[in-house]
Backbone and ligand atoms as CSV (ligand in chain L), in Angstrom:
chain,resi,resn,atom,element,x,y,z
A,1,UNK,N,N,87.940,49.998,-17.501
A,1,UNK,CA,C,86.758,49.167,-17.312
A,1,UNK,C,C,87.132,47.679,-17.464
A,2,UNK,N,N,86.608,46.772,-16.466
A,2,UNK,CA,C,86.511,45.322,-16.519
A,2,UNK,C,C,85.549,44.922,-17.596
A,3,UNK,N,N,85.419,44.017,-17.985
A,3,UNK,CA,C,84.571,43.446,-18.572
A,3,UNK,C,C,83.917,41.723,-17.783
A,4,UNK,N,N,83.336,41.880,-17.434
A,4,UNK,CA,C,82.585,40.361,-16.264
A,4,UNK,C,C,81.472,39.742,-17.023
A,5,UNK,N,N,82.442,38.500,-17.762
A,5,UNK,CA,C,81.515,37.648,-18.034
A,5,UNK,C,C,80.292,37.001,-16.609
A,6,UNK,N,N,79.262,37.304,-16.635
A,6,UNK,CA,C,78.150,36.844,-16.070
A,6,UNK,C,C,77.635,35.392,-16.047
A,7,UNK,N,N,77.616,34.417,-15.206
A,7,UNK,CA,C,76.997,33.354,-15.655
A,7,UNK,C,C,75.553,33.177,-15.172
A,8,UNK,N,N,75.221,34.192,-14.436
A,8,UNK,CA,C,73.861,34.151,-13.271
A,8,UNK,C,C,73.811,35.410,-12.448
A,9,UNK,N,N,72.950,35.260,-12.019
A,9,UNK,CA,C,72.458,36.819,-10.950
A,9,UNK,C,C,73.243,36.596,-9.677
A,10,UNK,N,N,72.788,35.037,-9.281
A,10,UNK,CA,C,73.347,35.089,-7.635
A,10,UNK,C,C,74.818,35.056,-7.741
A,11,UNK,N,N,75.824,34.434,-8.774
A,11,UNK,CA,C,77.049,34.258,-8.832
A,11,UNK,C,C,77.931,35.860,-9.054
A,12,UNK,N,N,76.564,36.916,-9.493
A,12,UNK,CA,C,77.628,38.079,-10.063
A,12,UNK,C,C,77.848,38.908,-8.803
A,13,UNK,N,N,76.509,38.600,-7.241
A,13,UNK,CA,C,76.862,39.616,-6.427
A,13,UNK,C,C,78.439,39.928,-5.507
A,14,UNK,N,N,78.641,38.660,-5.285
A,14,UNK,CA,C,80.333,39.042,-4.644
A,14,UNK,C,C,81.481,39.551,-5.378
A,15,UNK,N,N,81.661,38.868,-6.707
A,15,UNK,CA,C,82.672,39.314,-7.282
A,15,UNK,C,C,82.077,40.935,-7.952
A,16,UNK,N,N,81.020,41.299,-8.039
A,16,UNK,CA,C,80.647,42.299,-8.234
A,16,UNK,C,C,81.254,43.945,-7.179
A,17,UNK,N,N,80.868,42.871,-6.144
A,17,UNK,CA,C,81.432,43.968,-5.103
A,17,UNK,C,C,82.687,43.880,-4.370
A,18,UNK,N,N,83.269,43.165,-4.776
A,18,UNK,CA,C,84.545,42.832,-4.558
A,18,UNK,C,C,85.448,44.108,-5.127
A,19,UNK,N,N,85.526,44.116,-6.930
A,19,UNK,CA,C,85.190,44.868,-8.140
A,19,UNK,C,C,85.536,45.935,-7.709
A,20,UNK,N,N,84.097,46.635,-7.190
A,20,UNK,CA,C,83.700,47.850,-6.305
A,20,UNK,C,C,84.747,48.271,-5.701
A,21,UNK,N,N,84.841,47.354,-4.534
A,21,UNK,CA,C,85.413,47.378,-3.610
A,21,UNK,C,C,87.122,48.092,-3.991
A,22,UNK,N,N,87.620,47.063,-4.671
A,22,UNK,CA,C,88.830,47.859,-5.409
A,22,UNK,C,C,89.100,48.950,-6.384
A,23,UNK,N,N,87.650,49.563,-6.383
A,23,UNK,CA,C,87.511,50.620,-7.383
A,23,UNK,C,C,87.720,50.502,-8.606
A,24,UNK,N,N,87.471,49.470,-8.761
A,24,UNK,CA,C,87.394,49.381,-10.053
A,24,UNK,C,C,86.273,49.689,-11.100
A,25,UNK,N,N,86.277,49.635,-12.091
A,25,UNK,CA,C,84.500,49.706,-12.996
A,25,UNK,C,C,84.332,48.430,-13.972
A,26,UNK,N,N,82.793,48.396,-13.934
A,26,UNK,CA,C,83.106,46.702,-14.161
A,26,UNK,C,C,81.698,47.158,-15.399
A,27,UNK,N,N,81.627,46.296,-16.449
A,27,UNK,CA,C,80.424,46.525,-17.129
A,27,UNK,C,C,80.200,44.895,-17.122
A,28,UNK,N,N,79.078,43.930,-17.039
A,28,UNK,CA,C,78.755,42.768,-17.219
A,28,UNK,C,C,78.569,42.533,-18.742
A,29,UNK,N,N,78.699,41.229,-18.678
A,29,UNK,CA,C,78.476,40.789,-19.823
A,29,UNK,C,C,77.714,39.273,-19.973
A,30,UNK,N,N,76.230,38.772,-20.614
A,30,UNK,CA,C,75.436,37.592,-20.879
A,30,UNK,C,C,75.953,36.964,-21.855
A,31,UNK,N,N,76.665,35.520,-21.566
A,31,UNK,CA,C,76.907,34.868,-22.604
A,31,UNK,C,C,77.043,33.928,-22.257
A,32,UNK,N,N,76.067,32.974,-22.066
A,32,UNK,CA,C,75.459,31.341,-21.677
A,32,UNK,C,C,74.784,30.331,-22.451
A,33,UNK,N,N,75.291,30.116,-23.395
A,33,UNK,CA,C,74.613,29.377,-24.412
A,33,UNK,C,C,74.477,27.550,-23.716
A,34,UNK,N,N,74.981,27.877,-22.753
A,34,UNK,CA,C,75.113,26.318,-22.180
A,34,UNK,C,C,73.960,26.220,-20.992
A,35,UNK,N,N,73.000,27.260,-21.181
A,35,UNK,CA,C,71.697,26.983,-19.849
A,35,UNK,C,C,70.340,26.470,-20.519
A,36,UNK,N,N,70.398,25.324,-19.877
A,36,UNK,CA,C,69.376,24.955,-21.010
A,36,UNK,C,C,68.014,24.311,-19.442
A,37,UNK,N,N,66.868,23.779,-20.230
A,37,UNK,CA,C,66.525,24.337,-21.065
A,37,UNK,C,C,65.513,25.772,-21.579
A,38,UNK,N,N,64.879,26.142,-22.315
A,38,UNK,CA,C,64.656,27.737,-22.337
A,38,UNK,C,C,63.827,28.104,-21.374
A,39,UNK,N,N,62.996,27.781,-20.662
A,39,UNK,CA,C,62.452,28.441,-19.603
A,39,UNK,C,C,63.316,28.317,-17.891
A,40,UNK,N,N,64.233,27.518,-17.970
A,40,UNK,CA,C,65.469,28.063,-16.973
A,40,UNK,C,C,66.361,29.098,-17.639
A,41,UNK,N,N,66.535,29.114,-19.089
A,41,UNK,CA,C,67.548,30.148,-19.624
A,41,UNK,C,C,66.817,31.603,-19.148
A,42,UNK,N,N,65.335,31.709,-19.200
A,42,UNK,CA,C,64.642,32.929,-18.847
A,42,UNK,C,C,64.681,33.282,-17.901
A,43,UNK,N,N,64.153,32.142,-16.792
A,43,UNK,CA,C,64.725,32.159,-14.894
A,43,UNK,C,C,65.974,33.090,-14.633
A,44,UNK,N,N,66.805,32.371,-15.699
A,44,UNK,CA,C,68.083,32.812,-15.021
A,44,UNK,C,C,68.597,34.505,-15.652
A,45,UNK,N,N,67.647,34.723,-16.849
A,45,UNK,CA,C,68.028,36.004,-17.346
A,45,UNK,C,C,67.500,37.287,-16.793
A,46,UNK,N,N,66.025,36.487,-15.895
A,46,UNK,CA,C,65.384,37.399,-15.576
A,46,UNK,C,C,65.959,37.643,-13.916
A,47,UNK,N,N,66.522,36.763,-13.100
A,47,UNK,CA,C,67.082,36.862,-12.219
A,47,UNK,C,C,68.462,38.031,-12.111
A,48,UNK,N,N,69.414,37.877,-13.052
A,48,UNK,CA,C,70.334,38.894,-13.715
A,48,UNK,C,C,69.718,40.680,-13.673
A,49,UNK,N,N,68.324,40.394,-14.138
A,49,UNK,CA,C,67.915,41.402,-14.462
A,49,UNK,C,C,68.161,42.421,-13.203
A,50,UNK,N,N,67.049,41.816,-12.127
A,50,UNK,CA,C,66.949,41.802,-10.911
A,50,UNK,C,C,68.115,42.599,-9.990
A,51,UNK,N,N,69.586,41.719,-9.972
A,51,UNK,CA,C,70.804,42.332,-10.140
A,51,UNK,C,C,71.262,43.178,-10.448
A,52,UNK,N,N,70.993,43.464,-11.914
A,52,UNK,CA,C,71.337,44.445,-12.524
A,52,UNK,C,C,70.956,45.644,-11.507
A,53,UNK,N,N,69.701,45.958,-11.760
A,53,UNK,CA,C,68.886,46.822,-11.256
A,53,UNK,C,C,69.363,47.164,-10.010
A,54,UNK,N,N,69.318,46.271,-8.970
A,54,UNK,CA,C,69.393,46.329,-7.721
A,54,UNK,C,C,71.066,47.003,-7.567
A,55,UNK,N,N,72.528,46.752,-8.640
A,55,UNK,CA,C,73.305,46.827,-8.543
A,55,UNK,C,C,74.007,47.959,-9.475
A,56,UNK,N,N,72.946,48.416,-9.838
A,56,UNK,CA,C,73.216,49.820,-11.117
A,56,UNK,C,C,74.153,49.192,-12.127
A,57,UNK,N,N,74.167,47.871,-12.490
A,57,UNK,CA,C,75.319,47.433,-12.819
A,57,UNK,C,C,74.456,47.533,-14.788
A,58,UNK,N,N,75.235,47.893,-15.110
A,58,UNK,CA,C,75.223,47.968,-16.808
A,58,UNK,C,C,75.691,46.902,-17.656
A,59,UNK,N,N,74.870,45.750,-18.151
A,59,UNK,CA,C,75.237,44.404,-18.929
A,59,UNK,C,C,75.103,44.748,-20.430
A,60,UNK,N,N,75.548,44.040,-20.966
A,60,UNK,CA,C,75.766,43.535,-22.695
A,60,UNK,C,C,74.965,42.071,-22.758
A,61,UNK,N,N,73.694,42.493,-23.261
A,61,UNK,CA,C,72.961,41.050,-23.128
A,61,UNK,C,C,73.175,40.252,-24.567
A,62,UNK,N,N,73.659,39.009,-24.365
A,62,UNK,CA,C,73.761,38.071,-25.404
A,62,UNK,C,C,72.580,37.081,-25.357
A,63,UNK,N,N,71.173,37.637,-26.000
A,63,UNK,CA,C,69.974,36.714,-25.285
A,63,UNK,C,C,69.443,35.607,-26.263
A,64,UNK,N,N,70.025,35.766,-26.970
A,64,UNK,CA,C,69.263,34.376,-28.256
A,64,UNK,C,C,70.008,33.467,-27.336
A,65,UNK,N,N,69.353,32.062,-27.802
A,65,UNK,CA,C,69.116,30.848,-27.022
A,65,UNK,C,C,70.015,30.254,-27.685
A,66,UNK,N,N,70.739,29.930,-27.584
A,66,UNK,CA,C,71.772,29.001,-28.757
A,66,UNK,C,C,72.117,27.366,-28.391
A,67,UNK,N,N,71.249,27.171,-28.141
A,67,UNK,CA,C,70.813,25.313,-27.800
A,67,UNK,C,C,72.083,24.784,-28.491
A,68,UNK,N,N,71.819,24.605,-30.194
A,68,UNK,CA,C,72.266,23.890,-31.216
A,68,UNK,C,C,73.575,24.414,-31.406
A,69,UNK,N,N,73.899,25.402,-31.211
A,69,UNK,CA,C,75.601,25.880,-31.106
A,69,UNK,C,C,76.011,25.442,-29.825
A,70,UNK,N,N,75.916,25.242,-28.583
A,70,UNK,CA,C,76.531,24.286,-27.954
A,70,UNK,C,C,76.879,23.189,-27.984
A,71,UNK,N,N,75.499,22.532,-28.765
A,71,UNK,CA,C,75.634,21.361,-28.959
A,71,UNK,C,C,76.796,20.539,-29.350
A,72,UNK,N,N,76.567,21.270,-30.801
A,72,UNK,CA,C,77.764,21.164,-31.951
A,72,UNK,C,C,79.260,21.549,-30.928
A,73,UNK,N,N,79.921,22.452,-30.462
A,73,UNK,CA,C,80.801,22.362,-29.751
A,73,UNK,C,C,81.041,21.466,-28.725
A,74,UNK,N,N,80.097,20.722,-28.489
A,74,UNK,CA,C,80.702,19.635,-27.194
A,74,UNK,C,C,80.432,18.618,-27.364
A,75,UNK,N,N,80.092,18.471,-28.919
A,75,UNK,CA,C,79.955,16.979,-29.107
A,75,UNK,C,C,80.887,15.857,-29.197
A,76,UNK,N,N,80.807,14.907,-28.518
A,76,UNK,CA,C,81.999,14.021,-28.855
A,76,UNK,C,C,82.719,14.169,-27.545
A,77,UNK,N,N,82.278,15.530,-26.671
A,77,UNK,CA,C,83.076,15.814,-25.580
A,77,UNK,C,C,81.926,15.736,-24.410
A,78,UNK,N,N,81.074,14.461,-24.373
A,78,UNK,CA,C,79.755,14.911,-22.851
A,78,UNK,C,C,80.602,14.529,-21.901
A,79,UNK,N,N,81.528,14.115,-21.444
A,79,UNK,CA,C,81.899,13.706,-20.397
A,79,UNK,C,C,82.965,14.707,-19.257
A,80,UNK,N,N,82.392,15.296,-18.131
A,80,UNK,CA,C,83.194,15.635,-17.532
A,80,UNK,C,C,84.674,15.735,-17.306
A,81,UNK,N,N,85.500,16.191,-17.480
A,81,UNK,CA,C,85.450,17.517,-17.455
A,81,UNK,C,C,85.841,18.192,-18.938
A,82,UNK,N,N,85.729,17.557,-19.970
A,82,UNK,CA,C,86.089,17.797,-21.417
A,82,UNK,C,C,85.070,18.852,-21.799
A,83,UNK,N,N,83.479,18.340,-21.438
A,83,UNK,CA,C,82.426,19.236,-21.726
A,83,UNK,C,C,82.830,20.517,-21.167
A,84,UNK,N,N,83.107,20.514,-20.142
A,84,UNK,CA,C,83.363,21.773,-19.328
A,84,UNK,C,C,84.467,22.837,-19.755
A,85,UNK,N,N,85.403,22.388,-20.139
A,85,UNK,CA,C,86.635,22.718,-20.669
A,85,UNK,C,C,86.083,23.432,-22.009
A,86,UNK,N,N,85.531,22.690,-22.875
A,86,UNK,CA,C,84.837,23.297,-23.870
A,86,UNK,C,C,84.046,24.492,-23.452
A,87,UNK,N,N,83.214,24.425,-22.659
A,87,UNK,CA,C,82.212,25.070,-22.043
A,87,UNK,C,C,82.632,26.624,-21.626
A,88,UNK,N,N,83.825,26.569,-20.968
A,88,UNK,CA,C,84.408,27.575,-20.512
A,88,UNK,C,C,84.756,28.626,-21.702
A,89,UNK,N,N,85.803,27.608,-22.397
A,89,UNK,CA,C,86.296,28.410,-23.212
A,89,UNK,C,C,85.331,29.083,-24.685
A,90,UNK,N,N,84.252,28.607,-24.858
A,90,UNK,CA,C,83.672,29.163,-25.522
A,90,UNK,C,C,83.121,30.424,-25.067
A,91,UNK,N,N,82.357,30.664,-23.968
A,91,UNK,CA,C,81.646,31.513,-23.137
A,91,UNK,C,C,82.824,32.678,-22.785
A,92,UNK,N,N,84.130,32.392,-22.337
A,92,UNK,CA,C,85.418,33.343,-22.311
A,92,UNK,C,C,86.116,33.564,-23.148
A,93,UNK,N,N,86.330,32.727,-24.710
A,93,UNK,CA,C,86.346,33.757,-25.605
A,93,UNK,C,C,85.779,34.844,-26.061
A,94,UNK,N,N,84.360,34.134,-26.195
A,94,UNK,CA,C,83.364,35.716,-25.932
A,94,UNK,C,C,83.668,36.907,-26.088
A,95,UNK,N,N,84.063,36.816,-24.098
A,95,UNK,CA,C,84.218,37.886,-23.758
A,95,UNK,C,C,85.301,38.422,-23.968
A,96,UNK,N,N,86.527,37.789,-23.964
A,96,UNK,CA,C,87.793,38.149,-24.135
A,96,UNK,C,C,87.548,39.113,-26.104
A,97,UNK,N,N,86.793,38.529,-26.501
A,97,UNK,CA,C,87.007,39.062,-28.146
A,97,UNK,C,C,86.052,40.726,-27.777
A,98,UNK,N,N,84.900,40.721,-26.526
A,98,UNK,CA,C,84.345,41.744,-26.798
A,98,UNK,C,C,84.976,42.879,-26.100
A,99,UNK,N,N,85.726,42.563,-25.107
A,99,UNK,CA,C,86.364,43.293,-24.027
A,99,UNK,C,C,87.595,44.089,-25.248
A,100,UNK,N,N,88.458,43.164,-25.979
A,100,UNK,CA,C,89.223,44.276,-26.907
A,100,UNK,C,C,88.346,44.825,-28.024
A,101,UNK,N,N,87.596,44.697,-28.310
A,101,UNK,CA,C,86.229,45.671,-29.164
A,101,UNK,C,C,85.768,46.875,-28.308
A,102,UNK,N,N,85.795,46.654,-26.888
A,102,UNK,CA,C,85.210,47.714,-26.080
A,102,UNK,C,C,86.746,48.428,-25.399
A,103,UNK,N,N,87.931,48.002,-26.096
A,103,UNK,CA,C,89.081,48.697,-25.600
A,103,UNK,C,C,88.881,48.566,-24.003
A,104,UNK,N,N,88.215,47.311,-23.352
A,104,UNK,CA,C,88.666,47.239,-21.857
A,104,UNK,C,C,89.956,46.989,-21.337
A,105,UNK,N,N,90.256,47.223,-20.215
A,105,UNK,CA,C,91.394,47.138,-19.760
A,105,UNK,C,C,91.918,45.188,-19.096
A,106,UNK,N,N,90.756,44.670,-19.105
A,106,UNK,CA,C,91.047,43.883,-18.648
A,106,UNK,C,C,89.227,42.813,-18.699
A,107,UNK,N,N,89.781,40.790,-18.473
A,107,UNK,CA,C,88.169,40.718,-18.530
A,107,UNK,C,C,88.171,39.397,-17.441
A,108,UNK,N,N,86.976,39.332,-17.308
A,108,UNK,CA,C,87.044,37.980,-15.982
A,108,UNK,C,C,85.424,37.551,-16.075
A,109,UNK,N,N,85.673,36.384,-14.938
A,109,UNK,CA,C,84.343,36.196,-14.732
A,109,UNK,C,C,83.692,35.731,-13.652
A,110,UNK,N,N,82.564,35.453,-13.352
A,110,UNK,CA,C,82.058,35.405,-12.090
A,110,UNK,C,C,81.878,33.808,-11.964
A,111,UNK,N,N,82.292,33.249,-12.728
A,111,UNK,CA,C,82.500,31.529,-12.677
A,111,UNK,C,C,84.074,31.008,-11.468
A,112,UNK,N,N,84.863,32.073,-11.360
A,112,UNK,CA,C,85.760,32.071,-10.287
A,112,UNK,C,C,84.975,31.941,-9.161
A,113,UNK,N,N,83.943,31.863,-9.010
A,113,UNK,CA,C,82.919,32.245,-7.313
A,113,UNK,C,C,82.505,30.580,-7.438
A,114,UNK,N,N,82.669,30.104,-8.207
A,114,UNK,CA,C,81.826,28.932,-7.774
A,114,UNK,C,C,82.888,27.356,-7.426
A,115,UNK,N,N,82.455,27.155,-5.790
A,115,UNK,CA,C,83.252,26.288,-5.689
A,115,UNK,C,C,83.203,24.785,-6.227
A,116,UNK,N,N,81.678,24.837,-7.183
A,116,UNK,CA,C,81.705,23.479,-8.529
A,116,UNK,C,C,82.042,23.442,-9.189
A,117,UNK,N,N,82.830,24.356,-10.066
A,117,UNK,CA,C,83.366,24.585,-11.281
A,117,UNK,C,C,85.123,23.973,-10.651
A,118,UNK,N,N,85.344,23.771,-11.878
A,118,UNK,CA,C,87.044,23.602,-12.158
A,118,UNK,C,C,87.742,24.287,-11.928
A,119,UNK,N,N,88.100,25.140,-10.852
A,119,UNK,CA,C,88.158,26.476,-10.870
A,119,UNK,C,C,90.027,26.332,-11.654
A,120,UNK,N,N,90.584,25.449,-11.469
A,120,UNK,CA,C,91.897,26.060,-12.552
A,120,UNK,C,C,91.972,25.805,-13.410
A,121,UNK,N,N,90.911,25.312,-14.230
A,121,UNK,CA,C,90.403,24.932,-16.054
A,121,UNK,C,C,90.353,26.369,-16.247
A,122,UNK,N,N,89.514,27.038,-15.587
A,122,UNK,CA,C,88.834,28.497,-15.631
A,122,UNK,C,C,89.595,29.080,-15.755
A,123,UNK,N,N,90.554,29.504,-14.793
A,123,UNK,CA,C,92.107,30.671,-14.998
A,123,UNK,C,C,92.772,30.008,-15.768
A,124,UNK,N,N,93.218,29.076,-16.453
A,124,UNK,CA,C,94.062,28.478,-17.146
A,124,UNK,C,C,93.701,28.917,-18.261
A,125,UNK,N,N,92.500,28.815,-18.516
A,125,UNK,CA,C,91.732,29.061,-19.775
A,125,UNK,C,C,91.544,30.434,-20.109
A,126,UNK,N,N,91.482,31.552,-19.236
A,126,UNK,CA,C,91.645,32.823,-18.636
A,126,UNK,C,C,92.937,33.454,-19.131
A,127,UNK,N,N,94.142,32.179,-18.821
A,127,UNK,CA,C,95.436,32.971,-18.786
A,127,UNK,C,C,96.096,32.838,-20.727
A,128,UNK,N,N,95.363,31.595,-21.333
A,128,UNK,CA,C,95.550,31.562,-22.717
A,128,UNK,C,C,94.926,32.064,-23.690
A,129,UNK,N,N,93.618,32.914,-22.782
A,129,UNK,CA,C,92.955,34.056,-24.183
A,129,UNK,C,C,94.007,35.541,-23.864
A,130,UNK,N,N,94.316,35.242,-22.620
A,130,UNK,CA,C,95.045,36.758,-22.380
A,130,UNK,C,C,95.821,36.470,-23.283
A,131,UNK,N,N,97.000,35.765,-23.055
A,131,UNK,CA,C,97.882,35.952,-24.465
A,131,UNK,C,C,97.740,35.980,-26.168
A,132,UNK,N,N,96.772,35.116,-26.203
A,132,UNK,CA,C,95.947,34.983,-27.841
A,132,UNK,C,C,95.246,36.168,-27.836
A,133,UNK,N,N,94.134,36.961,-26.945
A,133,UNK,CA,C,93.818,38.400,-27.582
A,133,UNK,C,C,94.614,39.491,-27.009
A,134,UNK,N,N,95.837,39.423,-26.418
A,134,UNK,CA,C,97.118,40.287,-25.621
A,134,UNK,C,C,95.814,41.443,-25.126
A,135,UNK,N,N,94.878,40.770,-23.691
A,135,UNK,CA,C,94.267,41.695,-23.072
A,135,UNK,C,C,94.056,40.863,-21.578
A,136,UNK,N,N,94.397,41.896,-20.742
A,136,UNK,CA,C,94.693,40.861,-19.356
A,136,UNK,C,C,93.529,40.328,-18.918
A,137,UNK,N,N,93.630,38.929,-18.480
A,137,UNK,CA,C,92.607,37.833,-17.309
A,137,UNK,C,C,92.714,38.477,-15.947
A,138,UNK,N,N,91.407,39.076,-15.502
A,138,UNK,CA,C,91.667,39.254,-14.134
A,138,UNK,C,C,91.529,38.287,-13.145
A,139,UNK,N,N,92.019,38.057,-12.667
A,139,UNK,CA,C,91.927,36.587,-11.781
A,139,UNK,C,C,92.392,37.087,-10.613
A,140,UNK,N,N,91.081,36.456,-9.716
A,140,UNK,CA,C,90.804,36.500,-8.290
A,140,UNK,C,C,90.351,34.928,-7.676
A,141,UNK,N,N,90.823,34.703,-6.705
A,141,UNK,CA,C,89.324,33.069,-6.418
A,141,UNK,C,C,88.546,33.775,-5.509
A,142,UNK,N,N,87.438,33.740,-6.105
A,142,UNK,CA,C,86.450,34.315,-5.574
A,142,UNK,C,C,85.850,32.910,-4.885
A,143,UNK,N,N,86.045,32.608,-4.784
A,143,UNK,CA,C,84.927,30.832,-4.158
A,143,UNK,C,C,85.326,31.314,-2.630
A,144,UNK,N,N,86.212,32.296,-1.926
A,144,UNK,CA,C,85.988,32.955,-0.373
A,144,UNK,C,C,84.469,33.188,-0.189
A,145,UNK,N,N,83.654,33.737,-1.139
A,145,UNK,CA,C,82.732,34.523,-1.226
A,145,UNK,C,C,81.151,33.963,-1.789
A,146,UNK,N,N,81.316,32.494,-1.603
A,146,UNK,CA,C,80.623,31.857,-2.267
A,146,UNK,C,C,79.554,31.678,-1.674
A,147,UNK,N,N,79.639,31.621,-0.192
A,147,UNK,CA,C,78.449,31.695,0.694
A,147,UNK,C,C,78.031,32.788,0.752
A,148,UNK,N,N,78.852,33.798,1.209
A,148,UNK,CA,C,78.186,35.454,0.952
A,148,UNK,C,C,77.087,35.542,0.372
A,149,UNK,N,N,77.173,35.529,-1.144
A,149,UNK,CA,C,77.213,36.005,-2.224
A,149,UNK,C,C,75.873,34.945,-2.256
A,150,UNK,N,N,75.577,33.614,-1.584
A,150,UNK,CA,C,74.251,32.899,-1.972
A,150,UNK,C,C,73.310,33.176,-0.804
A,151,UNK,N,N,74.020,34.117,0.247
A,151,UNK,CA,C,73.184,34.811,1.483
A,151,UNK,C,C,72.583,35.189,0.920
A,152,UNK,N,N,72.946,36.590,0.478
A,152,UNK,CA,C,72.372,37.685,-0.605
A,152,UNK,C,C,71.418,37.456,-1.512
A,153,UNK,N,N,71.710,36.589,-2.244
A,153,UNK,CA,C,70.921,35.790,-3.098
A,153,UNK,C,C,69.715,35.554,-1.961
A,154,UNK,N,N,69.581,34.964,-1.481
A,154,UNK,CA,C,68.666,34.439,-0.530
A,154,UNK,C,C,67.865,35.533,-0.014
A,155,UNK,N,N,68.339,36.669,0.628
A,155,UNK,CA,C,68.055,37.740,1.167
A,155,UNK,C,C,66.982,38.829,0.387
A,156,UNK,N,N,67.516,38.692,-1.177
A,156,UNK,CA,C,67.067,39.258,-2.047
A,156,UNK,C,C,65.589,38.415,-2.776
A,157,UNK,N,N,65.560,37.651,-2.085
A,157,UNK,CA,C,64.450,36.408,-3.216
A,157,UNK,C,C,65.133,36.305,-4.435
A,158,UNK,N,N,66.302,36.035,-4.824
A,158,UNK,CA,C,66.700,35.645,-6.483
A,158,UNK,C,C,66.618,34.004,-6.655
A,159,UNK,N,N,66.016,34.017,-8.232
A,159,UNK,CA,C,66.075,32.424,-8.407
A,159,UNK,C,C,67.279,31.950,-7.955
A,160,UNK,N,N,67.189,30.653,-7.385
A,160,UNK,CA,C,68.646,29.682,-7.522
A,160,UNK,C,C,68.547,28.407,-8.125
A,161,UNK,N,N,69.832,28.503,-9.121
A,161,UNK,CA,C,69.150,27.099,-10.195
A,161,UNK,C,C,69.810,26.418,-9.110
A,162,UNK,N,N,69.169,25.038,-9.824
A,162,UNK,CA,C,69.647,23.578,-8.661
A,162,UNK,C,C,70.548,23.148,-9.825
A,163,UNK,N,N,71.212,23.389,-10.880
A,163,UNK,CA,C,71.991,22.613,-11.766
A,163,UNK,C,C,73.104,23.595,-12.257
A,164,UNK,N,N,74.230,23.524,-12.936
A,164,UNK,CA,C,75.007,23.973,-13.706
A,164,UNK,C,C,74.792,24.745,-14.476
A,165,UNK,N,N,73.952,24.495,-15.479
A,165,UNK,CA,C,73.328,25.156,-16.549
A,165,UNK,C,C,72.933,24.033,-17.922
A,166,UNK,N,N,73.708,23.134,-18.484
A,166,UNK,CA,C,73.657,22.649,-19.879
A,166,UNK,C,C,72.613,21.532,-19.032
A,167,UNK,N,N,71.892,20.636,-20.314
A,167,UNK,CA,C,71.124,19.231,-20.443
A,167,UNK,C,C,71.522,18.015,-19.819
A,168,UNK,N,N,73.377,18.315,-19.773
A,168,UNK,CA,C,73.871,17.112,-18.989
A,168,UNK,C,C,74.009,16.860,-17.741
A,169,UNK,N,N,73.857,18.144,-17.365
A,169,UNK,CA,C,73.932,18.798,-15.768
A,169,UNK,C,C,72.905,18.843,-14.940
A,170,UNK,N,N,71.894,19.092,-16.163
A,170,UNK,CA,C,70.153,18.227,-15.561
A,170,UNK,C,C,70.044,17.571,-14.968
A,171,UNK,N,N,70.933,16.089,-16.429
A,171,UNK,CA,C,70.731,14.886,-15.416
A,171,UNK,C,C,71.365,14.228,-14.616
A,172,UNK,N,N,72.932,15.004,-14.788
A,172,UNK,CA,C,73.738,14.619,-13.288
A,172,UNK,C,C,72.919,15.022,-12.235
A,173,UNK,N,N,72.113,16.173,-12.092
A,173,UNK,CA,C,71.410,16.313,-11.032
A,173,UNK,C,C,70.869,15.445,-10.359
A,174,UNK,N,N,70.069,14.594,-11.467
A,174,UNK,CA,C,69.184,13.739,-10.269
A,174,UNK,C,C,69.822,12.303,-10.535
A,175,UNK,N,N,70.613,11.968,-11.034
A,175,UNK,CA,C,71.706,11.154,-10.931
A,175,UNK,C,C,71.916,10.698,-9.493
A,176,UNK,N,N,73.268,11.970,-9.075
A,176,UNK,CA,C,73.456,12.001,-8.169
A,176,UNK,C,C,72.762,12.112,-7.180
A,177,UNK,N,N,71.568,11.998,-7.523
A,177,UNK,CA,C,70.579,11.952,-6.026
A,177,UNK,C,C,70.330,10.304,-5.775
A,178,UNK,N,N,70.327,9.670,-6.840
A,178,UNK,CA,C,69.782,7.600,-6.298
A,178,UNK,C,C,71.173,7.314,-5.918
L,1,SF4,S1,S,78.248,21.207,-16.269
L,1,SF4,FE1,FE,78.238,23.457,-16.319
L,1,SF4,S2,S,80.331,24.062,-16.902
L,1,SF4,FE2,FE,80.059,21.881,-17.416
L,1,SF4,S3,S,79.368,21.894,-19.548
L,1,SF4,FE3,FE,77.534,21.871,-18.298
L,1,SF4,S4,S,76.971,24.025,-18.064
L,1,SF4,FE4,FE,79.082,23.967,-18.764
């Protein structure tokens, strides 16, 4: 069994079936303490749900809101790409610590699909819990699949956030819009 850190509903359908596709077995896993604020954290949990369902797919929900524990981890660090770096690796230790608790064979995540992310902060960061919890990073670039995967989304009616997830990403949002 994989273990797939989850960051969202629409991001889990490609690498989900990708997964599949190689026969593999994948169990998801919720651990986003960086989606703020709580009524997008719900959007986006209840969107997952949706997924789930639609994808027989079996998650490990991590659902308390943990605002103030992000906080504290990225403080001192708001600035691109430090926040992020932080960001990652908190959310993929995680999983990396629950995946050898669940004796998986291996753990990844569906943050490889997104062509906004850092994507070699991500495997980098991927390839130094493998060695610190000696349990393999599956690493794919899924960002082939990035349109797919927001078809689907589309196809399906699933929310789509317009931001990243954290407070700062809010307001890069409309930042970058003036
Ligand atoms: S922009 Fe996204 S990846 Fe970066 S810190 Fe915010 S939520 Fe995390």
């Amino acid at each position: 069994m994989i273990l797939l850190h989850i960051c969202c509903g629409p991001c889990a359908l490609y690498p989900v079936s990708c997964l599949r596709q190689r026969g593999l077995s994948i169990k998801g896993f919720f651990y986003n303490p960086n989606i703020h604020p709580y009524q997008e954290y719900q959007m986006r949990i209840q969107a997952l749900e949706k997924v789930a369902q639609i994808e027989t797919l079996e998650i490990i929900w991590h659902r308390e809101y943990d605002l103030e524990y992000f906080l504290e981890e990225t403080l001192f660090r708001w600035q691109k790409p430090k926040r992020c770096e932080r960001c990652y690796y908190l959310r993929l230790k995680k999983c990396a610590e629950l995946a050898v608790k669940l004796r998986a064979e291996a753990f990844t995540t569906t943050l490889l699909q997104s062509p906004f992310q850092y994507h070699e902060l991500i495997r980098d960061i991927g390839k130094e819990l493998e060695s610190r919890y000696k349990i393999p990073f599956y690493y794919e670039d899924w960002r082939v699949g990035y349109k797919e995967g927001k078809n689907r989304a589309k196809t399906l009616a699933l929310y789509l956030q317009r931001y990243c997830g954290c407070i700062f990403s809010e307001k890069e949002r409309y930042l970058s819009r003036s």
